[in-house]
C-alpha positions as CSV (number, residue, x, y, z in Angstrom):
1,X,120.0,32.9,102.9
2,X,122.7,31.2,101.2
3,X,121.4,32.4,97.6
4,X,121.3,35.8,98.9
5,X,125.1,35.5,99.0
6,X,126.3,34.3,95.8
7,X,128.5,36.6,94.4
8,X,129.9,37.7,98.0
9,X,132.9,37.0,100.1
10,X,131.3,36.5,103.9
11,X,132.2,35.0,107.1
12,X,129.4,33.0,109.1
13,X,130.0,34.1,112.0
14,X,126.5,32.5,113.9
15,X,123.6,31.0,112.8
16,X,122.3,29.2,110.1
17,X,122.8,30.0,106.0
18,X,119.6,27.9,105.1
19,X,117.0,30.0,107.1
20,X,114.5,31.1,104.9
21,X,114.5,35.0,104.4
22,X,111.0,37.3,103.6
23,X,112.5,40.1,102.8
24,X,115.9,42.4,102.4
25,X,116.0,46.0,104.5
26,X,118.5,48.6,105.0
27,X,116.1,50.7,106.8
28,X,115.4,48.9,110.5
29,X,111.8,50.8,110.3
30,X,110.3,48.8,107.2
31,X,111.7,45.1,108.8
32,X,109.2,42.3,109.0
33,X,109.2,38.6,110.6
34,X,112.5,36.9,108.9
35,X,113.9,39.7,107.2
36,X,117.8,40.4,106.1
37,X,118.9,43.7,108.1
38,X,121.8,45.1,106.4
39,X,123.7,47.4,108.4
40,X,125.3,50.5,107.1
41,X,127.6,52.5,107.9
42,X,126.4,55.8,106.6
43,X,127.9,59.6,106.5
44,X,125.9,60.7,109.5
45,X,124.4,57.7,111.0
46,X,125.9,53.7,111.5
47,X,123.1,51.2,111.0
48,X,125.1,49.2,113.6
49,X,123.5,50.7,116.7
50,X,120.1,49.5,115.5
51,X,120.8,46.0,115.2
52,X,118.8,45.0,118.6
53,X,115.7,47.2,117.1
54,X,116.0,45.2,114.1
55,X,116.1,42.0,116.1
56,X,113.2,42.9,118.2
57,X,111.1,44.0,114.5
58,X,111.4,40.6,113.1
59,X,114.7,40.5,111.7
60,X,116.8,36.5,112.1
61,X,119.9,37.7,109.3
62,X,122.1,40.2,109.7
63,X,124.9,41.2,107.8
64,X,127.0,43.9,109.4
65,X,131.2,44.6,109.3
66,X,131.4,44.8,113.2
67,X,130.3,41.9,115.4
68,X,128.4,43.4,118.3
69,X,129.7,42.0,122.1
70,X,126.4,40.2,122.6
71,X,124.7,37.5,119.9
72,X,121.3,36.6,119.8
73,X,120.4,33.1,119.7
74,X,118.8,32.3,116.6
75,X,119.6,34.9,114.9
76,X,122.1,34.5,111.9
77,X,125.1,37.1,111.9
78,X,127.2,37.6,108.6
79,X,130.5,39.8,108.4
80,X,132.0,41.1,105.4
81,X,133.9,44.0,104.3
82,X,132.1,46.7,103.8
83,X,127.8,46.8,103.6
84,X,127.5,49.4,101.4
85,X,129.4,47.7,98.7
86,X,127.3,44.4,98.9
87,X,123.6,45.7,100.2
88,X,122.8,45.9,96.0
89,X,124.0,42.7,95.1
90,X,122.3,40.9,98.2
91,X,118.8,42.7,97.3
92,X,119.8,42.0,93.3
93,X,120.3,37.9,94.7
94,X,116.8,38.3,96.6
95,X,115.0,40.0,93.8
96,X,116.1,37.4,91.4
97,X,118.2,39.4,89.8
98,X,116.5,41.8,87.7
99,X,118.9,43.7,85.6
100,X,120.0,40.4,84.1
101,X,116.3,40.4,82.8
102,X,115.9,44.4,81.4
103,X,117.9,47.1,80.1
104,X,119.5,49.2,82.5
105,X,121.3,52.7,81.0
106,X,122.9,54.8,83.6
107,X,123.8,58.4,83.1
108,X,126.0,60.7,85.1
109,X,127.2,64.2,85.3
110,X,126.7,67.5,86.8
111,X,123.8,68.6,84.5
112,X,121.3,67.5,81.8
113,X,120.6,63.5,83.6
114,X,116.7,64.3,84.6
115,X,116.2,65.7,81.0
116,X,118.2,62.9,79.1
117,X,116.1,60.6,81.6
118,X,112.8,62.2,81.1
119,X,113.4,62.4,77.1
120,X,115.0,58.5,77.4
121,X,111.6,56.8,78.8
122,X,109.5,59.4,76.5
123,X,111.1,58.6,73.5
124,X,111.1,54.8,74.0
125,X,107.3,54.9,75.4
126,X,106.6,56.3,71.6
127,X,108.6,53.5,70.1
128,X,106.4,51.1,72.0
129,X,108.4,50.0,74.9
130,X,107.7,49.6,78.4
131,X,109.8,51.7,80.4
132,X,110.8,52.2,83.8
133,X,113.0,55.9,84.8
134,X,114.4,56.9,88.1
135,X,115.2,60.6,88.0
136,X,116.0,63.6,90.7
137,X,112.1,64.2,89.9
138,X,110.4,61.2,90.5
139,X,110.9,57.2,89.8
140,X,108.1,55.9,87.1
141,X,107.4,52.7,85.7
142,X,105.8,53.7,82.1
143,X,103.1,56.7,83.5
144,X,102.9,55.5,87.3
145,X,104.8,57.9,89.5
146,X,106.5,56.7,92.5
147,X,108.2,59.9,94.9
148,X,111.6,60.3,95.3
149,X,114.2,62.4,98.0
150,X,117.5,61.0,96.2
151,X,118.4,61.1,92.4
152,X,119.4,57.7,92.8
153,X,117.7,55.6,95.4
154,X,119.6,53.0,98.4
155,X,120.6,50.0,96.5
156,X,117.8,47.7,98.0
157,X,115.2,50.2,96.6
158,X,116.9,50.1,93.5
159,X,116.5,46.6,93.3
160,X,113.0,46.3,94.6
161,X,112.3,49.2,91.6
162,X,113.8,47.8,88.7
163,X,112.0,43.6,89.8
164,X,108.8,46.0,89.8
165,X,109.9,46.7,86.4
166,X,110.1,43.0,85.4
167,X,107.7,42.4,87.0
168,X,105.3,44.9,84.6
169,X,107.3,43.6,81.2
170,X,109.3,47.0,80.7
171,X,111.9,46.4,78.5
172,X,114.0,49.2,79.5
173,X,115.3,51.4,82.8
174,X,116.6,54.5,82.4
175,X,118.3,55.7,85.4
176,X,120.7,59.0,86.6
177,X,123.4,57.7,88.4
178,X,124.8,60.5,90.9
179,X,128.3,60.9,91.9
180,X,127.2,60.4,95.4
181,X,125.5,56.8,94.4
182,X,128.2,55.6,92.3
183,X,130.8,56.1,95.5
184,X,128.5,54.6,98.2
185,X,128.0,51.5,96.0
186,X,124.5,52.1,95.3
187,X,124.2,50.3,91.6
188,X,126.2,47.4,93.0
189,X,124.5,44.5,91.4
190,X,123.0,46.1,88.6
191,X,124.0,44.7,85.2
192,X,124.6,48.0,82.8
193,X,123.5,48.0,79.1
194,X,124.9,50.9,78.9
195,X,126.2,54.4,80.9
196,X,126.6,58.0,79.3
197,X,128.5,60.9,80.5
198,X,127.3,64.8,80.0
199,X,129.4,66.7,81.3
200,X,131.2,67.9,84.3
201,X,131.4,70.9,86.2
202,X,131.8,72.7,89.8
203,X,129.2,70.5,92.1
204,X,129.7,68.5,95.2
205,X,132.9,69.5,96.5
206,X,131.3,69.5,99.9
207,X,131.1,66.0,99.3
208,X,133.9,65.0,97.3
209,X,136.2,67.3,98.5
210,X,138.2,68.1,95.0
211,X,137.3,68.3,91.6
212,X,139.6,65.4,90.7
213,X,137.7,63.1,93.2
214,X,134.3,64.5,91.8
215,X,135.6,63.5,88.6
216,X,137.0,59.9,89.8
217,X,133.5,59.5,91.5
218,X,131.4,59.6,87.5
219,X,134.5,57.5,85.8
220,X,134.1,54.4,88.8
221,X,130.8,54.1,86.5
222,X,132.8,53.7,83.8
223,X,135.4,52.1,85.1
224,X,133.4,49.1,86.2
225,X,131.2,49.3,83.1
226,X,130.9,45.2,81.3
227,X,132.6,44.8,77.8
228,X,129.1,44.1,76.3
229,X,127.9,47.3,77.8
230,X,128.1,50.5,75.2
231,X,129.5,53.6,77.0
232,X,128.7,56.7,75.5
233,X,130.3,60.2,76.1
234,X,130.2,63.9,75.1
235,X,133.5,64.3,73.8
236,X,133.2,68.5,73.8
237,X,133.7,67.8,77.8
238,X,137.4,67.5,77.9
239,X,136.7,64.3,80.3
240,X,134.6,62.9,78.1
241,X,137.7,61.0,77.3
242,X,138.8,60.5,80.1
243,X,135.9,58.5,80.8
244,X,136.6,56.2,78.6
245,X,140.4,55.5,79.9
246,X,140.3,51.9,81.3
247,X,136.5,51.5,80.4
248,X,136.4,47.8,78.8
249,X,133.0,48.5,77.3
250,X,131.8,49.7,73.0
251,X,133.3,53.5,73.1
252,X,130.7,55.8,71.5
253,X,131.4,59.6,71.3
254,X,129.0,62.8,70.5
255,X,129.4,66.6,70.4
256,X,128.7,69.8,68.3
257,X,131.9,71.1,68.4
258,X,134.2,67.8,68.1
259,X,134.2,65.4,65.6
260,X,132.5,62.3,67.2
261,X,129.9,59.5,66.2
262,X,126.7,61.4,66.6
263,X,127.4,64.6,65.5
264,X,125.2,67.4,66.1
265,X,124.3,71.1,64.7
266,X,122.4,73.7,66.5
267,X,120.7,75.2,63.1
268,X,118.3,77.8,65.1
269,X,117.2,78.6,68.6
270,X,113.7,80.1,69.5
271,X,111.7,80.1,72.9
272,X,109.2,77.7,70.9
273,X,111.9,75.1,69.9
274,X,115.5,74.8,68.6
275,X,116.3,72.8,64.8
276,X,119.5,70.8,64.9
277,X,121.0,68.8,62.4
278,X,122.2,65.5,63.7
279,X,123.8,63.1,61.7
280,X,122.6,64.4,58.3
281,X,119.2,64.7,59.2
282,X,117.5,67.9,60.1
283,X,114.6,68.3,63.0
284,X,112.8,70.8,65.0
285,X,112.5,70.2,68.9
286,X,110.5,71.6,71.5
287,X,113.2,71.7,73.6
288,X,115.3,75.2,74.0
289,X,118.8,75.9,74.0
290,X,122.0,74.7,73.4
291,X,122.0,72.3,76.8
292,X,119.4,71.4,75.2
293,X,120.5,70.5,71.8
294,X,123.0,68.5,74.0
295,X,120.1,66.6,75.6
296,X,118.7,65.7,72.9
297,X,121.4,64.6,71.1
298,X,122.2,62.0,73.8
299,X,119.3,60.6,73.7
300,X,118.9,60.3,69.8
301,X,122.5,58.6,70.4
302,X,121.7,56.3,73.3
303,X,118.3,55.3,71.3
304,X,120.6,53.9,68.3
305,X,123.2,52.4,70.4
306,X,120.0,50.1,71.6
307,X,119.5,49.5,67.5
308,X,116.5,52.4,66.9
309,X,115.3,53.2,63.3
310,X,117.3,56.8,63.5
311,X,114.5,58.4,61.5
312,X,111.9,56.7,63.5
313,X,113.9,58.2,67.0
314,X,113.8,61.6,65.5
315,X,110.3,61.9,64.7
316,X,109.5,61.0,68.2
317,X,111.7,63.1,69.8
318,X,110.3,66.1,67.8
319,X,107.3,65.5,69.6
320,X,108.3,65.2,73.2
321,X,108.3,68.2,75.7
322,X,111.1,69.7,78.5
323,X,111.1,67.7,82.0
324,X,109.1,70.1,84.5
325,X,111.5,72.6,85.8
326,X,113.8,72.7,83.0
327,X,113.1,75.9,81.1
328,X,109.6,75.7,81.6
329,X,107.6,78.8,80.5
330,X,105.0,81.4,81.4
331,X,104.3,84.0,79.7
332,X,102.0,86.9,81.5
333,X,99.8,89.3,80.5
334,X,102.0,92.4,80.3
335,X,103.8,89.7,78.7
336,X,106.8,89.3,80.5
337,X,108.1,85.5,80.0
338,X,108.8,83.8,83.2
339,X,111.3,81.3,83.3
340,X,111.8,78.9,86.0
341,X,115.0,76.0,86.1
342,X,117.3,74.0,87.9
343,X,120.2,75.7,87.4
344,X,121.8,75.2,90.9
345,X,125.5,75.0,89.7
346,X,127.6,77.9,88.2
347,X,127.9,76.2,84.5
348,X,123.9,75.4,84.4
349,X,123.0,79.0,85.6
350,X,125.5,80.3,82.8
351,X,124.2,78.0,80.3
352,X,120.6,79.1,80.9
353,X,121.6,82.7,80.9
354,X,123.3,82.0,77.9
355,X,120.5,80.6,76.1
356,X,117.6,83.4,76.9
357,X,120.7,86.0,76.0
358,X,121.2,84.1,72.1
359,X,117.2,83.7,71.9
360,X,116.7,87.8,73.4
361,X,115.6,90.5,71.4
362,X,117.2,94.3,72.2
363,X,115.3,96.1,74.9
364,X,114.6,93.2,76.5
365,X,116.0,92.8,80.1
366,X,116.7,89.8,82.1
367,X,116.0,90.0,85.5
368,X,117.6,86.5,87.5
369,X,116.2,85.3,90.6
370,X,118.4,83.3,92.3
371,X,119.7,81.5,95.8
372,X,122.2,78.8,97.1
373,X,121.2,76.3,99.0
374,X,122.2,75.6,102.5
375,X,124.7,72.8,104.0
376,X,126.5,72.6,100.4
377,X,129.1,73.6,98.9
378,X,129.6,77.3,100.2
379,X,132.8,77.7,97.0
380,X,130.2,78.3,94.7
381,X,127.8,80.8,96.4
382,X,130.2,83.9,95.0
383,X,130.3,82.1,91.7
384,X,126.4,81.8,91.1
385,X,126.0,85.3,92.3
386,X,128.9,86.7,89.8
387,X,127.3,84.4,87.0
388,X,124.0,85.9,87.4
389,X,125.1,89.6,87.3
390,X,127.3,89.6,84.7
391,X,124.7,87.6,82.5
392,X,121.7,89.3,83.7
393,X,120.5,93.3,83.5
394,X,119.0,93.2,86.9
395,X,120.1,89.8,90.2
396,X,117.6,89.5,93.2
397,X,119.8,87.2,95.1
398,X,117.4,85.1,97.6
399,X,116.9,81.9,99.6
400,X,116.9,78.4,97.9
401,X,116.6,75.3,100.5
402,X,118.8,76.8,103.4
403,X,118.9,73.9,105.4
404,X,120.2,74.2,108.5
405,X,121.7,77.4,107.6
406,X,121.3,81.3,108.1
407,X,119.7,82.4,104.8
408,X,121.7,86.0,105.7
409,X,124.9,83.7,106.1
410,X,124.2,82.3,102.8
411,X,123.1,85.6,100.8
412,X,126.2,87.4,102.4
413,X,128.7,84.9,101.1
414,X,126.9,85.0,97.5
415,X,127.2,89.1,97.5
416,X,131.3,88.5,98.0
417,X,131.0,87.6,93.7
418,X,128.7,90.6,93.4
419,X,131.2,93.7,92.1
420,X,130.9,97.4,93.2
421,X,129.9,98.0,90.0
422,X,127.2,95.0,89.8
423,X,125.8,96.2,93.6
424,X,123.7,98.9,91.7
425,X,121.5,96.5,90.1
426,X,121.7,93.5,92.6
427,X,119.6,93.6,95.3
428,X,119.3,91.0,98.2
429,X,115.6,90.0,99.3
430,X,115.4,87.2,101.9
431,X,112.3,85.6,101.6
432,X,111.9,84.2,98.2
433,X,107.9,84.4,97.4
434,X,108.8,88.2,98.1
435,X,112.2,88.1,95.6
436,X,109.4,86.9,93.0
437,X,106.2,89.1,93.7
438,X,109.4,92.0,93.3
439,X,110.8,90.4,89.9
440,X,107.7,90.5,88.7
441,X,107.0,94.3,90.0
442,X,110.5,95.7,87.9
443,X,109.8,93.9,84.6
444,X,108.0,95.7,82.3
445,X,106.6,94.2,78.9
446,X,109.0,91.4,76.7
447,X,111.0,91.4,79.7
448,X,112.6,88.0,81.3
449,X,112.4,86.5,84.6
450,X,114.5,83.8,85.3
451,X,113.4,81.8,88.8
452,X,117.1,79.5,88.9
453,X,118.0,76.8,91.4
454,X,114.4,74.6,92.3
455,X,112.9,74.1,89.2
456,X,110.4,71.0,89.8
457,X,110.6,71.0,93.7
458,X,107.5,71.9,95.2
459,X,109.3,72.8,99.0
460,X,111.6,75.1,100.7
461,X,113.9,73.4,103.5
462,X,114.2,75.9,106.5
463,X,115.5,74.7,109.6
464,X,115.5,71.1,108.3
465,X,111.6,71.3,108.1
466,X,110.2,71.1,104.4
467,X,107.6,73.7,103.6
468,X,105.2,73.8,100.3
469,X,106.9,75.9,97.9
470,X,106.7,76.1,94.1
471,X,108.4,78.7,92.3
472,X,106.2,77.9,88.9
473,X,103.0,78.3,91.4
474,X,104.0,81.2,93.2
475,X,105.3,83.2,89.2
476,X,101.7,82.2,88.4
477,X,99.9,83.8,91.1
478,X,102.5,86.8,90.7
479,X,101.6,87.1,87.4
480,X,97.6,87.0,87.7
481,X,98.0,89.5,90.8
């Protein structure tokens, strides 16, 4: 127990430090005989209250900030200040510390992370590295998929993931690093190689309350970053900079628009691919859109920041493809082109919109599906809704994942951004395999359908239950009616 510690300011408060410990749990369920119980105090639930249950499972350490009224002999008890902070450096000490032994790059922002994630581990898989990626998506370790709920798993899991990846001789992890992890203390006891910033814009205010605390939230990444570490931001964000303030780490700056150390140039934009200039050197992607181009400039970036033959990095990212549910296509066969993404924030939607609009021929209409999703931020409901119609020639507002909540509560706030104006070609259609089967019903041939909001999630959360639902599935069956 005592190694486990190293690193941590504790108080013993009973017990013995030189018991031997099996394993490290946050999660009283998945204890075993002589396991370390941490005890959280979450946002909804404080690990606390299942200390006896833990005790009963197998657990003889715990480490906890309040000491309970009754102590169980033999059973070690460890206060410190807060859990949260120290869970990933105790499961860091008990996995022998694995970030000291690979690469760890963390990126954060409101959009782009499971792309610059998917394209990170792709790219370096073609260089001929083993690589491990946690994304929103799903957590691999070079092509084994391991299922995820969070974009950035509990610190213990973390841990557990990345000694997996030592464990199978990857060289690399490339991880997103949400706003929500980096305040909990999730990568505590990680050792960065690196972190990059994409951008910022309105997310998570539910969570963070204001934009300068959702800001605060990505810059703690920075803030805490080694001075070994490289730390590499989009300087066309005006916070790109600000990133940077008090961040002891190698500054490295891209953009298209500002001068910066990776420069790029979005040369042309197609639905097969974009060309970019970056740096002097000219390539076609399959990748679409300006986001895009941003994307893909990070990564070219990130992979010379880790000493990449630049020529060698662009070949292979000329040959990699989008992550599922980023501007993934379908064309039918009254060709219409079905689109389905992410976009779940005002600026993604707008930037998607954006894109088909540049890439669009005359005559041909975009028609945008698109919800909210329940138990979030409600500021940005009327801002998606007014995004869509003044980017779109036809809206079918519908459900996303409404949670807990009405889906009539949620389309009714979204219609307060809809104009009187826009209300003539907006319509409102709850159930969202029906908002599809309809999109598909008004387009007529080279028109767009956009499906924004789930991209790659295969479920719909009503009432807190999850139900099978893919938006690429249910376009395909729409479209082979």
């Amino acid at each position: 127990m005592q190694v486990l510690l190293k690193g941590i300011e504790f108080e013993l408060i009973q017990g013995d430090l030189n018991q031997t410990v099996s394993d490290v749990q946050i999660d009283s369920r998945q204890l075993i005989n002589d396991s370390a119980f941490i005890a959280i105090k979450g946002t909804q639930m404080d690990a606390h209250k299942f200390i006896p249950k833990a005790i009963e499972l197998g657990a003889k350490s715990i480490i906890l900030e309040e000491i309970p009224e009754n102590l169980v002999s033999g059973v070690t008890y460890i206060q410190v200040n807060n859990t949260h902070q120290v869970a990933g450096l105790i499961a860091s000490n008990f996995y022998d510390n694995p970030s000291d032994q690979i690469k760890v790059i963390a990126i954060t922002g409101t959009n782009g992370k499971t792309t610059v994630v998917t394209l990170l581990q792709n790219l370096f898989i073609k260089l001929g590295y083993n690589t491990g990626a946690l994304t929103t998506i799903e957590n691999k370790i070079n092509d084994e998929v391991i299922p995820t709920k969070l974009t950035t798993p509990d610190p213990v899991t973390l841990q557990r993931l990345l000694a997996e990846m030592v464990k199978k001789n990857c060289t690399y992890c490339f991880m997103e690093a949400s706003s929500h992890a980096i305040v909990q203390g999730r990568l505590s006891g990680i050792n960065l190689t690196g972190a990059i910033f994409s951008n910022i814009s309105h997310d998570h205010l539910d969570y963070h309350g204001t934009m300068k605390d959702y800001i605060n939230a990505k810059k703690r990444l920075f803030d805490t970053l080694p001075k070994k570490a490289f730390a590499l931001v989009n300087v066309d964000d005006k916070r790109g900079p600000v990133m940077l303030q008090n961040c002891v780490g190698k500054h490295v700056t891209f953009g298209l628009h500002t001068m910066a150390n990776y420069k790029g140039k979005l040369i042309d934009n197609t639905f097969e691919g974009i060309q970019m200039d970056i740096n002097g050197q000219e390539a076609w992607f399959q990748l679409i859109g300006s986001f895009n181009a941003y994307n893909i400039l990070t990564a070219y970036a990130t992979a010379v920041c880790l000493e990449e033959d630049s020529f060698e990095t662009l070949q292979c990212l000329s040959e990699l493809r989008p992550a599922r549910g980023r501007f993934e296509q379908i064309v039918s066969k009254k060709n219409v082109r079905g689109i389905i993404d992410y976009a779940h924030t005002p600026d993604a939607l707008e930037n998607v919109l954006e894109t088909i609009k540049d890439i669009k021929e005359d005559g041909e209409n975009i028609i945008t599906v698109v919800g909210c999703g329940g138990d979030r931020d409600k500021s940005k409901r009327p801002i998606m809704a007014k995004t869509a119609a003044m980017l779109s020639e036809k809206v079918i507002l519908t459900s996303d994942n409404p949670r807990t909540e009405k889906p009539e509560d949620i389309l009714e706030e979204m219609m307060d951004g809809i104009s009187p104006t826009q209300e003539r070609r907006t319509e409102v259609v709850l159930d969202r395999k029906e908002a599809i089967l309809k999109a598909v019903a008004m387009a007529e041939p080279r028109d767009i359908i956009l499906l924004a909001g789930k991209g790659h999630e295969t479920y719909q959360e009503i009432d807190g239950i999850r139900h099978h639902f893919d938006d690429k599935e249910e376009l395909f069956k729409a479209f082979h009616a």
